[in-house]
C-alpha positions in Angstrom: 41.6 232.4 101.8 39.2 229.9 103.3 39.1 229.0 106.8 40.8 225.7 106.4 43.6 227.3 104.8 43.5 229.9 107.7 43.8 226.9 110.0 46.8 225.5 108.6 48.6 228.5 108.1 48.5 229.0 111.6 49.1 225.5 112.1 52.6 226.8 110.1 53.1 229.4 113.2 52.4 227.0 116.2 54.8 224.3 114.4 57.4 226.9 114.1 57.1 228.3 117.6 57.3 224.8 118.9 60.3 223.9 117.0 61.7 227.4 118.8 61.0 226.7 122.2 61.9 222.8 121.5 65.6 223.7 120.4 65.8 225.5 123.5 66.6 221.8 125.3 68.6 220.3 123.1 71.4 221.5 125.5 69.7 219.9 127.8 69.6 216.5 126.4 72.3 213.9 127.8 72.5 211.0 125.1 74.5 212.0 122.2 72.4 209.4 120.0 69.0 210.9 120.9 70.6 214.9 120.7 71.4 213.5 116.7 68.0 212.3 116.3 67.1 215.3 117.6 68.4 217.2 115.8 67.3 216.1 112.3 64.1 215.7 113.0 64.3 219.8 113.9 66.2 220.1 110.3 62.9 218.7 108.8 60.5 220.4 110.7 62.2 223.7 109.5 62.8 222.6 106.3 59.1 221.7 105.7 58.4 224.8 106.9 60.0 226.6 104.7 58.5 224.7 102.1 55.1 225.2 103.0 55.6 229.4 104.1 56.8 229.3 99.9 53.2 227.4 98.9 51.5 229.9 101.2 53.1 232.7 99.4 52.6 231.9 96.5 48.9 231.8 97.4 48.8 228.4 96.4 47.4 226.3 99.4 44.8 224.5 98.7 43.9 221.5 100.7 42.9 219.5 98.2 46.4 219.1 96.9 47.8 215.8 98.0 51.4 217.1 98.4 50.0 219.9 100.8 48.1 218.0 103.1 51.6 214.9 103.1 53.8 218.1 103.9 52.2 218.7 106.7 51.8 215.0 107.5 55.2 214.8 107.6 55.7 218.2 109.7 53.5 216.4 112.6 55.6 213.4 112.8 58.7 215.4 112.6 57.1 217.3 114.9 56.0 214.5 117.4 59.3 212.9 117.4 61.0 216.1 118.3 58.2 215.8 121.3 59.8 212.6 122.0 62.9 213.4 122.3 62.8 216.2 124.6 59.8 214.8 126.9 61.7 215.1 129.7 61.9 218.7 129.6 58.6 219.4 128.3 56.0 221.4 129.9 53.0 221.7 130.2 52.0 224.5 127.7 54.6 223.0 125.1 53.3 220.2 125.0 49.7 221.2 124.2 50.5 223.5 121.7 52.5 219.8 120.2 49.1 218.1 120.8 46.6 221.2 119.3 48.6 221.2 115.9 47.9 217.5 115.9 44.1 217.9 116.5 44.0 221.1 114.1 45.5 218.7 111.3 43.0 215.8 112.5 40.0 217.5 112.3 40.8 219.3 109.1 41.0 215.3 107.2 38.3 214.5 109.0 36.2 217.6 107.9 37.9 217.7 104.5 34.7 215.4 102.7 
């Protein structure tokens, strides 16, 4: 495995620790409306997950596949909106790891010539 594809399979772990940790306020949130929101945007993270943990075991990720590199697109904004959603109970440390899989994703297009 290259190092890109290193990269984004521990890109996989951070997303899936953050969507751990994140679920952990959705107690906490008041508005029904934004707890809905919430919570489907948590069902896609983990279902993209899944997804992607099934390309990475089949040994198939490979960054030059289009599909890969959308998955994971859409992971991020999933992701980000979950970010949203619970900012008033972020802290400090969640919130970087939220910001470091962004970057990781960032500078692997930006690298990716």
């Amino acid at each position: 495995m290259d190092q890109n594809s290193e990269l984004l399979a521990e890109m996989m772990l951070h997303a899936a620790q953050f969507c751990n940790q994140a679920e952990t306020f959705a107690a906490l949130l008041d508005n029904k409306r934004d707890l809905e929101e919430f919570r489907l945007k948590l069902g896609q993270a983990r279902n993209i997950l899944e997804r992607l943990q099934q390309t990475y075991n089949e040994s198939a990720f490979d960054m030059q596949k289009k599909g890969l590199m959308a998955e994971f697109r859409q992971l991020i904004i999933a992701l980000l909106w979950m970010g949203y959603y619970t900012r008033q109970h972020l802290d400090f440390r969640l919130f970087r790891r939220l910001v470091s899989i962004e970057a990781a994703f960032t500078y692997l297009l930006l690298n990716d010539r």
